[in-house]
C-alpha positions as CSV (number, residue, x, y, z in Angstrom):
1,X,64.7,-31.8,-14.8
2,X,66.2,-35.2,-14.1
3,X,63.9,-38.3,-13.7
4,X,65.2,-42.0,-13.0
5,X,65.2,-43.7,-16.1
6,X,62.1,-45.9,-15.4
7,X,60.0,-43.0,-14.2
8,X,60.9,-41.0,-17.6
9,X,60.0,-44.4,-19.5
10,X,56.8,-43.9,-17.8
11,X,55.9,-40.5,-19.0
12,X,56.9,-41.2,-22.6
13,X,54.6,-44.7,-22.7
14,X,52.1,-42.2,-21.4
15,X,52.2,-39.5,-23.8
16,X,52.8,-41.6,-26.5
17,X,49.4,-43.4,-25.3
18,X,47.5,-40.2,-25.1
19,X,48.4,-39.1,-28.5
20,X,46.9,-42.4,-29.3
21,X,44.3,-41.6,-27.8
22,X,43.8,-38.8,-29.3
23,X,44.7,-39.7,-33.1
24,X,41.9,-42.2,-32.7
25,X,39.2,-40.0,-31.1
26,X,40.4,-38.1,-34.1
27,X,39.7,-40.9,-36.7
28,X,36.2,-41.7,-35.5
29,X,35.3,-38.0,-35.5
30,X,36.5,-37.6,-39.5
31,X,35.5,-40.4,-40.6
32,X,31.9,-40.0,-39.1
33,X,31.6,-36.6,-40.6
34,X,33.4,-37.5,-43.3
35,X,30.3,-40.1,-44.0
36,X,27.6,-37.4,-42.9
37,X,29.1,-35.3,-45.7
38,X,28.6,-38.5,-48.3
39,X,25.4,-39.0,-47.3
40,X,23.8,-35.5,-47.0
41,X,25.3,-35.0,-50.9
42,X,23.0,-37.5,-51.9
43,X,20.3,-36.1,-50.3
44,X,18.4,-33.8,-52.6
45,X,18.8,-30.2,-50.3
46,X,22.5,-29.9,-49.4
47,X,23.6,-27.4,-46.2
48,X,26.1,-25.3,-48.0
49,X,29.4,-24.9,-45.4
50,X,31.3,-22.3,-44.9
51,X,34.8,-22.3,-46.6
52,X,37.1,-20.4,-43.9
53,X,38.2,-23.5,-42.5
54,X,37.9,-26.4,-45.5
55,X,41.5,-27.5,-45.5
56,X,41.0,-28.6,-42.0
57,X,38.0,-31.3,-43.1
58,X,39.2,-32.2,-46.4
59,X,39.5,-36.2,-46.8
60,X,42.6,-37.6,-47.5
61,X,43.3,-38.4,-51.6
62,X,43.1,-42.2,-50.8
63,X,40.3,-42.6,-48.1
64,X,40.3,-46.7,-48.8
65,X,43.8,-46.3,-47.2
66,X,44.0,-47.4,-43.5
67,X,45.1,-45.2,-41.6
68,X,47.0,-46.2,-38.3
69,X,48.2,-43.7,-35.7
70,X,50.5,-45.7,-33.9
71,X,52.4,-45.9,-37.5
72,X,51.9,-42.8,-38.0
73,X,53.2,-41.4,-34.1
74,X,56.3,-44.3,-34.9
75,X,57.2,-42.6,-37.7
76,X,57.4,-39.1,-36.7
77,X,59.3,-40.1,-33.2
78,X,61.6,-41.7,-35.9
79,X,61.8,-39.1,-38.3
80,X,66.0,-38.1,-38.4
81,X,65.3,-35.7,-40.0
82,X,64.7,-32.6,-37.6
83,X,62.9,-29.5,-39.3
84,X,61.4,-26.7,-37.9
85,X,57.7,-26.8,-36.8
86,X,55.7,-25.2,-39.4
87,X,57.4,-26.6,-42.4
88,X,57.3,-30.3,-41.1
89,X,53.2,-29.8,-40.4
90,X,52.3,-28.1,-43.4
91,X,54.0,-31.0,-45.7
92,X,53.8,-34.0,-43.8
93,X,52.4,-36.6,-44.8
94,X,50.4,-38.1,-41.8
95,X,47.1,-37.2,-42.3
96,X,46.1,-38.3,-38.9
97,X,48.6,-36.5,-36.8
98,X,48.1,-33.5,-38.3
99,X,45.3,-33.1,-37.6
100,X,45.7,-33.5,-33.5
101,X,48.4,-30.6,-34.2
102,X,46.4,-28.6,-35.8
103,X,43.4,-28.9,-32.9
104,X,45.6,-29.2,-29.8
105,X,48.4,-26.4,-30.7
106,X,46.3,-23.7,-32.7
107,X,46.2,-20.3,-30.8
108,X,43.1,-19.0,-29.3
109,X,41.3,-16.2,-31.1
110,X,40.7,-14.6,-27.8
111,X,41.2,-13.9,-24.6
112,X,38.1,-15.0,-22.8
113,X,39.1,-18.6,-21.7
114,X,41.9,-16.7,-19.3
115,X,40.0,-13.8,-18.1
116,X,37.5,-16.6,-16.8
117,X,40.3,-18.1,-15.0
118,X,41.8,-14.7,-13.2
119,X,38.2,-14.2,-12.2
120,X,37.8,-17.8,-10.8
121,X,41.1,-17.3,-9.0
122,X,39.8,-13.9,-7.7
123,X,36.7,-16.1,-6.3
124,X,38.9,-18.6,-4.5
125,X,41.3,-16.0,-3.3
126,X,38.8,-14.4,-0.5
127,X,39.8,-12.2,2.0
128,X,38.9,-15.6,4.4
129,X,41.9,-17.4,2.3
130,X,44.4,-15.5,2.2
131,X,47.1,-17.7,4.1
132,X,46.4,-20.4,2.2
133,X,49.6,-21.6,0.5
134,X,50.8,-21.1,-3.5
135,X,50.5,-24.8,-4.3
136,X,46.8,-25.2,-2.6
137,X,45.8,-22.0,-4.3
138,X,47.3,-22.9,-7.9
139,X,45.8,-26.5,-7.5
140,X,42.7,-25.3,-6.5
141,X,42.3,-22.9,-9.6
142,X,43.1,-25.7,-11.7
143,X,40.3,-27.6,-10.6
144,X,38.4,-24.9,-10.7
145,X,39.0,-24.1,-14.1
146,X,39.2,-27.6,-15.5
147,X,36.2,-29.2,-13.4
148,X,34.4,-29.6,-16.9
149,X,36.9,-32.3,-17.5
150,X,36.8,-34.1,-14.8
């Protein structure tokens, strides 16, 4: 696809904004469990965890360290060096980003969130509906699907 140079400038402020976003939602989320964790240990009855999915939460070896996203997203857009996927993430060092790639582009361990949407789309597409067009119908699942969010 071809985009006029200021409408692709758009999309990248945008995306880079949203990863922002994210890496930040991110932060707060760690670092408030992070601090649940410290506190409960001092507690005398601790909740033991379960262990499948530690390296996820573990904290970083230098927590005093600040940790900005926006350095972090600047140096991986400027990264020249260009490895393949799994590699890069499994030794990187930007503790933040990571883990954004680990939430937003694991794999689902099943099947259920599209089986709900083919039987939402089987709800909209009534025998009453059937001329509607392929972009109503598509944008109308969507909705559909992703009405939580909204």
């Amino acid at each position: 696809m071809k985009y006029k140079s200021t409408d692709e400038s758009k999309m990248k402020q945008s995306l880079i904004q949203l990863v922002l976003d994210e890496c930040e939602r991110e932060t707060a989320h760690f670092q408030s469990s992070f601090a649940s964790v410290a506190t409960q240990s001092k507690g005398t009855k601790t909740i033991k965890k379960s262990k499948l999915f530690q390296y996820i939460n573990t904290p970083p070896s230098d927590t005093t360290q600040a940790l900005d996203p926006a350095a972090e997203l600047t140096a991986y857009l400027t990264d020249p060096i260009q490895s393949q996927f799994s590699p890069f993430w499994s030794k990187t060092s930007l503790p933040v980003l990571k883990r954004v790639v680990i939430r937003v582009l694991s794999i689902q361990a099943s099947s259920a969130p599209i089986e709900r949407v083919f039987s939402q789309a089987g709800l909209i597409m009534s025998p009453r509906r059937t001329s509607m067009r392929e972009d109503s119908f598509r944008s109308l699942v969507f909705l559909r699907a992703n009405q939580h969010i909204l």
